[in-house]
N, C-alpha and C positions, 0 to 999 in steps of 0.2 A: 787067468786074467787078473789083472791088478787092479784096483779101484783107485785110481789117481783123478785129484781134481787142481789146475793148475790156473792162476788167477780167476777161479767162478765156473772154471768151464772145466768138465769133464771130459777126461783123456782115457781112453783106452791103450793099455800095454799086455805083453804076455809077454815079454821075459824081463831079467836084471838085465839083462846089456840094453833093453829097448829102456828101461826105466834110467840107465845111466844117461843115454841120448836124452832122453826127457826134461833131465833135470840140469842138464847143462847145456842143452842147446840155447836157452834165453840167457846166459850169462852175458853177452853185452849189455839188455836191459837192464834198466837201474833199479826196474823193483819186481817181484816175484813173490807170490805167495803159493805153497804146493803144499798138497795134502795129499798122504796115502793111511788107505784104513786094512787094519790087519785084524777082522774079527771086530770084536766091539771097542779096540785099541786104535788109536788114530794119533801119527806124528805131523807134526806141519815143520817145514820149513820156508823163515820170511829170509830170502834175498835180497840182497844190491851188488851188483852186478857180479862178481863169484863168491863173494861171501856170505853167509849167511849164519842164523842163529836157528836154532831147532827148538822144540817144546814137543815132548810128551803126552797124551794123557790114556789114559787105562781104561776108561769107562765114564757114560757120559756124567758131569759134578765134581771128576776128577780135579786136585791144584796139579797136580801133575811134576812131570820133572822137565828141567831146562839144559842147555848144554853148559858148559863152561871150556874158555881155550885157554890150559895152562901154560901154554907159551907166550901170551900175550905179554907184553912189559912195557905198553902205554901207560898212560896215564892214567889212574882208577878212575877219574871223574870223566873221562872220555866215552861218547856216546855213537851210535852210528844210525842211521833214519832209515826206516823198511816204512813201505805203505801197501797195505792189506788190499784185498780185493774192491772194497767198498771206498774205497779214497782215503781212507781214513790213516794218517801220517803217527808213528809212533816211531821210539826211538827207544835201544835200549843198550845196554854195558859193550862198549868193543869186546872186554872182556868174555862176553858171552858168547863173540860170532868167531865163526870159523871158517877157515879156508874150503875154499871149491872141492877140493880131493876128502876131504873128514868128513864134511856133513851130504856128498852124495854118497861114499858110502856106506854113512849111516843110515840113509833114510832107505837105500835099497836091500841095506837087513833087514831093516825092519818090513819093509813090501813081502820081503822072499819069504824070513823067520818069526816073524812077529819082535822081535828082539830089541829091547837097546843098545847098541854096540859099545862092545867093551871096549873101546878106542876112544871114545869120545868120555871127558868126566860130565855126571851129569850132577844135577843139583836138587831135591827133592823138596819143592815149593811148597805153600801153604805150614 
C-alpha cells in the first residue's frame, strides 16, 4: 500500500498503474496538490491541470530538491499559479514544471523506489 495524500485527503493505492490512474485522473482540474511518502522521504507534486512542478524532501527540515524542464524555451520571467490544499495561491518558474507524462512518472518512482528519477533534472535547493 502506498501512502498517497491528494488535495488533504488521503487515498489508498496498492500498485504503480493504480498510483498512475491517481495522479492523472484530476488532470482537467486546474489545481492539484499530491503527496506520496516513501519512508521518511516525501515528494509532492503541485498541478494545473497536466502539468505540474515536483519538490523533494528527504527528511523532515529538509530544503530539499526541485524539478527543472530543460526543454522549456519560454520566457525566464514566466511563471505558472498551483494552489495548495489550504487555498493558498503560489506561483513558480514555467521553467520548473513539467509535462503530465515526466512528473507522473516520476512521482510513481519514487511511490514504488523511494528514488528521484533520473529523467527528470532536479535542482538541490537551500
Amino acid at each position: 500500500m502506498y501512502a498517497v495524500i491528494i488535495n488533504g485527503r488521503k487515498v489508498p493505492s496498492e500498485t504503480a498503474d493504480a498510483l498512475r490512474d491517481l495522479f492523472t485522473a484530476g488532470h482537467r482540474e486546474n489545481f492539484r496538490e499530491m503527496w506520496v511518502q516513501h519512508g521518511e522521504a516525501r515528494m509532492v507534486a503541485l498541478a494545473n491541470k497536466g502539468s505540474a512542478f515536483l519538490m523533494m524532501l528527504r527528511f523532515e527540515g529538509d530544503t530539499g530538491f526541485t524539478s527543472r524542464n530543460q526543454a522549456d524555451s519560454g520566457p525566464s520571467d514566466a511563471t505558472m499559479a498551483f494552489m495548495l490544499s489550504n487555498g493558498q495561491l503560489d506561483e513558480y518558474p514555467e521553467s520548473w514544471v513539467l509535462p503530465e507524462g515526466d512528473w507522473t512518472e516520476a512521482l510513481v518512482d519514487f511511490a514504488v523506489k523511494g528514488i528521484r528519477s533520473d529523467k527528470i533534472e532536479w535542482h538541490k535547493d537551500g
